[in-house]
SEFI-692017 format. One line per 10 residues: number of its first residue (from 1); for each residue x, y negated, z negated of C-alpha. Coordinates in nm, 3 decimals, decimal comma. Each point is the difference from the previous one (the first is absolute). Layout:
BEGIN
NUM = X:Y:Z ~ ...
//
This chain:
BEGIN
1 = 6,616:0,246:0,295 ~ -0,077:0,237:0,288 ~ 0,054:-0,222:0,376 ~ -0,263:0,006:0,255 ~ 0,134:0,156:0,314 ~ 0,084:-0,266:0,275 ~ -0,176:0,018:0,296 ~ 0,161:-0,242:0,232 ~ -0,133:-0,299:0,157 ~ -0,404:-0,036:-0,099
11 = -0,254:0,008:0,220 ~ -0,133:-0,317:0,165 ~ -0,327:0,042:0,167 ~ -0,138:-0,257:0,247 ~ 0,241:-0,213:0,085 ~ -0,106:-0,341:-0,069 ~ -0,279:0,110:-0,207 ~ -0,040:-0,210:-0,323 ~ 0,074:0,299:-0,244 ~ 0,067:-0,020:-0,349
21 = 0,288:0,201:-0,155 ~ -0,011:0,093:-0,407 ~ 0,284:0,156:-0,174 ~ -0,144:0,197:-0,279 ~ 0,201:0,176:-0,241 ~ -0,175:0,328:-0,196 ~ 0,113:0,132:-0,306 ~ -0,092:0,290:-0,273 ~ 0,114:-0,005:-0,358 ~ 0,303:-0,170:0,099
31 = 0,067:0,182:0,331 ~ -0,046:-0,064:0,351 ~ -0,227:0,131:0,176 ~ 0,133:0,158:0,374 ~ -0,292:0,197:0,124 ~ -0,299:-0,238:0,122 ~ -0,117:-0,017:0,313 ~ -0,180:-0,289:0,188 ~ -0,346:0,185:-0,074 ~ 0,078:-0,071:-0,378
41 = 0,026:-0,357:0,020 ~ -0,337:-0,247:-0,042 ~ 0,101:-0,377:0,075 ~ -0,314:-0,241:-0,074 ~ 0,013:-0,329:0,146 ~ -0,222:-0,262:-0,154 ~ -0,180:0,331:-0,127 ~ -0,084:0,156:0,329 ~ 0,197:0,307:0,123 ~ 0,256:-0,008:0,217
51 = 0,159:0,297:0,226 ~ 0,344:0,016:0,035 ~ 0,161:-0,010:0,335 ~ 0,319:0,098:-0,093 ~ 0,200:0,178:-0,304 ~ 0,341:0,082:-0,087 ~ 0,213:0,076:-0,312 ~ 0,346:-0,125:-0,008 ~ 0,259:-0,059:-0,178 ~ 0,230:-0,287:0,061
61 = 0,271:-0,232:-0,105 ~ -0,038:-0,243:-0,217 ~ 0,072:-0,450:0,016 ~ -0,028:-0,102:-0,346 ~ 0,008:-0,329:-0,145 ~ 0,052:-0,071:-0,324 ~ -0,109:-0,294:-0,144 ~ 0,169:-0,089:-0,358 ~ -0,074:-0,313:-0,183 ~ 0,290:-0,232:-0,241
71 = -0,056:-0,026:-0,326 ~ -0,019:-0,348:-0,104 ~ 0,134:0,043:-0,328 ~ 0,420:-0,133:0,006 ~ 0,219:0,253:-0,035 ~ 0,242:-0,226:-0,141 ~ -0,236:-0,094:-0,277 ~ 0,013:-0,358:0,079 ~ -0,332:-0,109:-0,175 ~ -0,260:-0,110:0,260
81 = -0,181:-0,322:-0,110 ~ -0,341:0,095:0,141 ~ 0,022:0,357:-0,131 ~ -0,274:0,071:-0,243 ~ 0,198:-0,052:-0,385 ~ -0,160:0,296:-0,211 ~ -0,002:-0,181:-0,337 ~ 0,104:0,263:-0,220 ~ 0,370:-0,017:0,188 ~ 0,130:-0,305:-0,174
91 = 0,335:-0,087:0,209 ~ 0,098:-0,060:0,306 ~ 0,276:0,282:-0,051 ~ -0,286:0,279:-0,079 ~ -0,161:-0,139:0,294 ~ 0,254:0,038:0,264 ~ 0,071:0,314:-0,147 ~ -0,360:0,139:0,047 ~ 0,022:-0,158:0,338 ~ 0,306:0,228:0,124
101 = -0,192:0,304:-0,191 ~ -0,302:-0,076:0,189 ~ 0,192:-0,032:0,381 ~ 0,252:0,342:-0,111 ~ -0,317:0,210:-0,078 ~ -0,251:-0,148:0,315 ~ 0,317:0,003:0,235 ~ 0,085:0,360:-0,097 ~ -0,356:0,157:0,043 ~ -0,079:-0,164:0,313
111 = 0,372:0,118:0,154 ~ -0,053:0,361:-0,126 ~ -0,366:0,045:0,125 ~ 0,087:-0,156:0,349 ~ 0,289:0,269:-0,001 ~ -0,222:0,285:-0,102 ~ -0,286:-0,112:0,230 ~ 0,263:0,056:0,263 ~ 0,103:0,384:-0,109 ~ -0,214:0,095:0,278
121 = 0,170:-0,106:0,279 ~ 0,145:0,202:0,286 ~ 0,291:-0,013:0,216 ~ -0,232:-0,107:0,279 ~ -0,161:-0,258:-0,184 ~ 0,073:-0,406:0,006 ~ -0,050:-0,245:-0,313 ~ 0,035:-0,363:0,001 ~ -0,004:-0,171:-0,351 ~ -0,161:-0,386:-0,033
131 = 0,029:-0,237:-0,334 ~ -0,257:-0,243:-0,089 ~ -0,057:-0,289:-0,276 ~ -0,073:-0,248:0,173 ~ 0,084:0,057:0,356 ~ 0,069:0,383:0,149 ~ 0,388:0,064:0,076 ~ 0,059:0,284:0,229 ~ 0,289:0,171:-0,236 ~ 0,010:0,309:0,275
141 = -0,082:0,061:0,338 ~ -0,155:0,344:0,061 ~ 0,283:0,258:-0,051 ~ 0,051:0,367:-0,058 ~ 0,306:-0,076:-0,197 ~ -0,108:0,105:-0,395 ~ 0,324:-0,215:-0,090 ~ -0,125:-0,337:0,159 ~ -0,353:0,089:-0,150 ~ 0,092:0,024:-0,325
151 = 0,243:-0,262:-0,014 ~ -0,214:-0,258:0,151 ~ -0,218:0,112:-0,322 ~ 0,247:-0,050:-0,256 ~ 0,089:-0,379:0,126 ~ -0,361:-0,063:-0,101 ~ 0,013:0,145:-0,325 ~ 0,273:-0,200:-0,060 ~ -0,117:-0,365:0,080 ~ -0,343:-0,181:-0,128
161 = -0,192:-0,266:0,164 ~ -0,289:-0,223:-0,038 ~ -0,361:0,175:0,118 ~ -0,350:-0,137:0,123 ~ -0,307:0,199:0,011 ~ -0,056:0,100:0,346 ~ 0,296:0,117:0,073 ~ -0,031:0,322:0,033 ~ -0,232:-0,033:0,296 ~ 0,253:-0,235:0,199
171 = 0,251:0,285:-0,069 ~ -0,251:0,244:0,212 ~ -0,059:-0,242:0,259 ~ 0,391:-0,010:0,022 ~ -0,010:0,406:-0,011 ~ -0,249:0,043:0,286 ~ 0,216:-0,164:0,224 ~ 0,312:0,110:-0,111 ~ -0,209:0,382:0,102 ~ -0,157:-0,192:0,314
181 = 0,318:-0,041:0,143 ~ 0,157:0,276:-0,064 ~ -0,272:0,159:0,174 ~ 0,070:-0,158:0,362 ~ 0,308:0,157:-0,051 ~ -0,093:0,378:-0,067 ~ -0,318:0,000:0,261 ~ 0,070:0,347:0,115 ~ 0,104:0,125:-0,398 ~ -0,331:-0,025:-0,156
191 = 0,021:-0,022:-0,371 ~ -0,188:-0,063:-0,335 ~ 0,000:-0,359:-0,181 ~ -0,027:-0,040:-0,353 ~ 0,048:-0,315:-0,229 ~ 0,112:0,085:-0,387 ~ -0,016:-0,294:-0,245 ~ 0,087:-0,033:-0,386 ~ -0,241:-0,239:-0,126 ~ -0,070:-0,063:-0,376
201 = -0,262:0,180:-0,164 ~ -0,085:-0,274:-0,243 ~ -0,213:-0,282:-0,003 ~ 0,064:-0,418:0,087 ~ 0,123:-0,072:0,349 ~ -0,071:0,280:0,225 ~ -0,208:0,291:-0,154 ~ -0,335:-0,076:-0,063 ~ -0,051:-0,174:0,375 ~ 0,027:-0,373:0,104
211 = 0,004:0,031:0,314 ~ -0,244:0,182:0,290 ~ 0,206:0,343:0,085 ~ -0,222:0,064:0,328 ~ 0,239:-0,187:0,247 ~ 0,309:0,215:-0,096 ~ -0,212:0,323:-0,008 ~ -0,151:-0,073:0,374 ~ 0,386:-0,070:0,093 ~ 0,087:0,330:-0,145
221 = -0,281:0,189:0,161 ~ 0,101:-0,188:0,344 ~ 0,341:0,102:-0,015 ~ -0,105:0,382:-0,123 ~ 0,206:-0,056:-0,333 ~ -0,032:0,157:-0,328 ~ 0,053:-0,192:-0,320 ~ 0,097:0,171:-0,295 ~ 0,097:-0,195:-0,349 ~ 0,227:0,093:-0,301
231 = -0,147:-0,231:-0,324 ~ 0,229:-0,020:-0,277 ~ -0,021:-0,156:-0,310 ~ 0,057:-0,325:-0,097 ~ 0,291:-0,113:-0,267 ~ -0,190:-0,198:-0,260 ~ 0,218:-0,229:-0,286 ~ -0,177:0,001:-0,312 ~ -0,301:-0,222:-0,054 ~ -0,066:-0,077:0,381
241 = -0,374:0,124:0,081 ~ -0,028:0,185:0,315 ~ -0,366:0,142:-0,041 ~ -0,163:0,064:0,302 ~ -0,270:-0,273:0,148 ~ -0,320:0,081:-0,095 ~ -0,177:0,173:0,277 ~ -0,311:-0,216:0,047 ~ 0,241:-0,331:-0,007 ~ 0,031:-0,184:0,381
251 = 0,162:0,109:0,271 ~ 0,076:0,351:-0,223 ~ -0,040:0,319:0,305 ~ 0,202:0,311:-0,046 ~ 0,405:0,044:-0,020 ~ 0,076:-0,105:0,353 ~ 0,266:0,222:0,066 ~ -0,245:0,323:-0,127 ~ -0,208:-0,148:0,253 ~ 0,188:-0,050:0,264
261 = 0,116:0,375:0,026 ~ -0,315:0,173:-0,071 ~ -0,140:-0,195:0,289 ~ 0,327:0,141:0,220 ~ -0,014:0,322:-0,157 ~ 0,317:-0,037:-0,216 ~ 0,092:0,104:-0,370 ~ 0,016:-0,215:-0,316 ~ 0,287:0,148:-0,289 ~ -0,021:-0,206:-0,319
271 = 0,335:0,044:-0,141 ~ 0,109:0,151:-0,244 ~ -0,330:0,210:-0,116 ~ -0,111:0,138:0,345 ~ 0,217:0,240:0,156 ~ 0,161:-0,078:0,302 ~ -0,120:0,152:0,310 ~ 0,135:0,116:0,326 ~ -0,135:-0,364:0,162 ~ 0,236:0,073:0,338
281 = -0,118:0,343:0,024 ~ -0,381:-0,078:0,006 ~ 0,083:-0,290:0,302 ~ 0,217:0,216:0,156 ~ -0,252:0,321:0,064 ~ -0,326:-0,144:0,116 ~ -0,271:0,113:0,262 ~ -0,084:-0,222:0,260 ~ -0,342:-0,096:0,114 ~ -0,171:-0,190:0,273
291 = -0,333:-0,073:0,045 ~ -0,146:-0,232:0,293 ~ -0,089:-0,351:-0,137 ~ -0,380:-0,131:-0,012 ~ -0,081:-0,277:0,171 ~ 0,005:-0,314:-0,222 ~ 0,137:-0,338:0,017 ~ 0,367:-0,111:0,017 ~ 0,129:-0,080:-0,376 ~ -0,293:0,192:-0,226
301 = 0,144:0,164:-0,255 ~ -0,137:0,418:-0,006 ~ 0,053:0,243:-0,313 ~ 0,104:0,363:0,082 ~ -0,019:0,271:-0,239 ~ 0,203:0,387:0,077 ~ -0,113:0,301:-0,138 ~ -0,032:0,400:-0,026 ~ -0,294:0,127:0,181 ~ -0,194:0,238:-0,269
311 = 0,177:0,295:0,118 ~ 0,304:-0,152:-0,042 ~ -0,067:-0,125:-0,343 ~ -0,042:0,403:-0,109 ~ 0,313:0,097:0,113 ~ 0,154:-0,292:-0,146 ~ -0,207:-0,132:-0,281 ~ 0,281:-0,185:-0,150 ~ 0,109:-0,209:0,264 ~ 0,058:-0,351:0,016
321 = 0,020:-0,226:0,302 ~ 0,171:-0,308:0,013 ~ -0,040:-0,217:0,364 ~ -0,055:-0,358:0,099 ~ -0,345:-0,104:-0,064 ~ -0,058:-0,245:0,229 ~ 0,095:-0,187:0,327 ~ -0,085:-0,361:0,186 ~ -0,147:0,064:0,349 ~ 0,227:-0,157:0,280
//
């Protein structure tokens, strides 16, 4: 994909002023999009136009973390007593067999898209890797080294733990502040933050939602992170039943992480049938937007909405924008 041309340090008008800054990425049939200006940009908030008061496009490095969950299946095949027994695998010997089958294949696909999720990375850019089954594990600090990346990545794939619905989310938490951090550090090296997770894209534990997203996506949109997920597939012994809950059954909302990073203006790849896209590239090259924040009290939450202006839109009928889509007034 084509890169934006860096413009150095944005624009910060008003000093002091409460502005709000969007990141909005812009693409055509696959392609980036490098020639808007600020005069192409509409940003609604709460449905009401907003002018910007500052634009850039830039392109800069990247601090990825990726978030990669065990497989709870043993990969020694020692038979789990509270794993399901299919009945149509009569000994325990089948069973433990099925068991290793089930943590080689889930293991294996979750190591190898991680890895190719990562093809996109730069010299310049930084990636810290963080397990979760229970409770996150930092398995790498942020590094450039591709070496410590992707051997922090194998450990994973080769050990199994137990897992808890929920996780996931503690493992962003975790993420944020690994980023946070990092960020006191680099004050005067501005760069972009992005979050990649592997989640399952299955049913049971953690795909249709239990739990109420909007905390984690207001702690994204506070810390001006993107969230992008990787969904593979689930290994399934014969005669379990993993249908999906039905849809009008309690506490049943959408697939949290597809949620999550429409709301921040990340990607969703279902692996192995989607292909998989450039996900660095389209954090990497964004335009930047501000716009002067309405009055309105401390904590309400506001929806935002980027798009073409009409003349925009004809020379680029095709294009798609992907941004944040909200934020929580301070």
């Amino acid at each position: 994909m084509a890169a934006l041309p860096c413009l150095g340090q944005p624009p910060h008008p008003e000093p002091g002023a409460a502005n709000i800054r969007i990141d909005a990425s812009v693409t055509e049939q696959g392609q980036v999009v490098t020639d808007l200006k600020q005069g192409d940009f509409l940003i609604r908030d709460e449905g009401e136009p907003r002018d910007t008061v500052a634009f850039a496009s830039e392109t800069l490095p990247l601090d990825v973390v990726l978030l990669v969950p065990f497989v709870n299946s043993p990969p020694d095949g020692k038979y789990l007593e509270n794993f399901s027994q299919p009945q149509d695998i009569p000994s325990q010997t089948s069973r433990n067999r099925a068991v290793v089958q089930a943590f080689e294949y889930s293991s294996q696909i979750n190591t190898n898209s991680a890895i190719k999720a990562l093809d996109g990375l730069r010299p310049e850019d930084r990636a810290a890797v963080i397990s979760f089954g229970l409770d996150p594990q930092i398995e790498q600090f942020l590094t450039s080294e591709p070496t410590e990346i992707n051997g922090a990545l194998r450990r994973i794939g080769t050990r199994s733990g137990p897992t808890v619905s929920g996780a996931n989310f503690m493992a962003i938490e975790w993420a944020l502040r690994l980023l946070a951090e990092q960020r006191k550090k680099d004050q005067h090296f501005p760069r972009r933050s992005v979050i990649l997770t592997v989640s399952w894209n299955g049913s049971g534990v953690d795909s249709p939602a239990r739990f109420n997203d909007e905390p984690f996506v207001f702690r994204l949109w506070e810390e001006n992170t993107i969230l992008s997920a990787i969904r593979t597939p689930l290994a399934r012994l014969a005669g379990q039943d993993r249908s999906r809950l039905d849809p009008e059954a309690r506490y049943y909302r959408i697939d949290n992480m597809a949620h999550i990073a429409a709301e921040t203006g990340g990607s969703v790849v279902n692996v192995p049938t989607d292909d998989f896209p450039d996900l660095l590239a389209r954090v990497r090259s964004r335009y930047s937007l501000w716009f002067r924040a309405p009055d309105a009290k401390s904590g309400t939450v506001r929806q935002i909405t980027v798009e073409l202006t009409e003349e925009a839109k004809k020379l680029h009928p095709g294009a798609e924008i992907q941004a944040r889509k909200g934020y929580v007034v301070r």
